[in-house]
C-alpha positions in Angstrom: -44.5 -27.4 26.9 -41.0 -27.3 27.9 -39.3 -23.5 28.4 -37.4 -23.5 25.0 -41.2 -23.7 23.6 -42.9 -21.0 25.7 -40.0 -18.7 24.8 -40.4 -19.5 21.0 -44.3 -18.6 22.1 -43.7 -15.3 23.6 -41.8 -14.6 20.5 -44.5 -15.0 18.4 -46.4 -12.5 20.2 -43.7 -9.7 21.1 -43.9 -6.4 19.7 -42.7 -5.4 18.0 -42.3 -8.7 15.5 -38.8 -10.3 15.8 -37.3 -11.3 12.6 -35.1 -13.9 14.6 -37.7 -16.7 14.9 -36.4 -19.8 13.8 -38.8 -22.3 11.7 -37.9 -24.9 13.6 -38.7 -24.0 17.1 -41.9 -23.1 15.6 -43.0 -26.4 14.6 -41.4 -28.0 17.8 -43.8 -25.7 19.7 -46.6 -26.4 17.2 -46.4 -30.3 18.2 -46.4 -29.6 21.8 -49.7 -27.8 21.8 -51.3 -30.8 19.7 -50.9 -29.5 16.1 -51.4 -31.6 13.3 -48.5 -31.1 10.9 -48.5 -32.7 7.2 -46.2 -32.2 4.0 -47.9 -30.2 1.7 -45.8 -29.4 -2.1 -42.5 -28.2 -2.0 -42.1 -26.0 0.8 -45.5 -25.9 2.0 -46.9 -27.5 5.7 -50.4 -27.6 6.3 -51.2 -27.2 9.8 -54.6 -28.3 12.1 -54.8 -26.8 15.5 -58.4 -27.1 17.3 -60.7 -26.9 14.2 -58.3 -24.0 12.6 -56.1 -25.2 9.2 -53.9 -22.8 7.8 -51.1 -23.6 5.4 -47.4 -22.0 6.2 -44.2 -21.9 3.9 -41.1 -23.3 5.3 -38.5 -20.6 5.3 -35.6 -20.9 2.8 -32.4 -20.8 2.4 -32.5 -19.1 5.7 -33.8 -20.9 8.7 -35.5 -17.8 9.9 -39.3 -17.1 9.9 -39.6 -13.2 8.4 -42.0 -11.2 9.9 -45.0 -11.7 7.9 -45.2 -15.1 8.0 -44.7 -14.2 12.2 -47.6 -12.2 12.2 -49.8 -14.8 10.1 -48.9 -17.9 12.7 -50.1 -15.4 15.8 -53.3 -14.7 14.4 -53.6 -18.6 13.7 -53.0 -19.3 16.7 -55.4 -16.7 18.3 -57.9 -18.2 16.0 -56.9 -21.6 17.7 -57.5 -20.2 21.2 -54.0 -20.4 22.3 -52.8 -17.3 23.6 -49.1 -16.0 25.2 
């Protein structure tokens, strides 16, 4: 994980939630901890991360991730055992 990604981590699990988070920093940091990414429809990405699937929403028009969709990728990833 380079330092770009462990910043993109720690922003996932700052409080309070930033509303800054860009989408794709997320998935960059997703691959580097061994996700599995795949297309879902439309905007959709499912995503497998140590025997936890969750499916996200790519943000749009905006590249920013809003908070709610924040808070639901750090308790994926708590589920997945990765922790800040």
């Amino acid at each position: 994980m380079n330092s770009r990604q462990r910043k993109t981590l720690n922003a996932i699990f700052k409080d309070p939630i930033l509303a800054s988070v860009k989408w794709c920093d997320i998935e960059s940091l997703l691959y580097a901890i061994g996700a599995e990414l795949s297309e879902g429809n439309g905007s959709r990405v499912r995503i497998a991360l140590n025997g936890v699937r969750a499916v996200f929403h790519r943000p749009h028009p905006e590249p920013t991730t809003d908070k709610g969709a924040l808070k639901s990728m750090r308790r994926f990833l708590i589920q997945a055992g990765i922790k800040s």
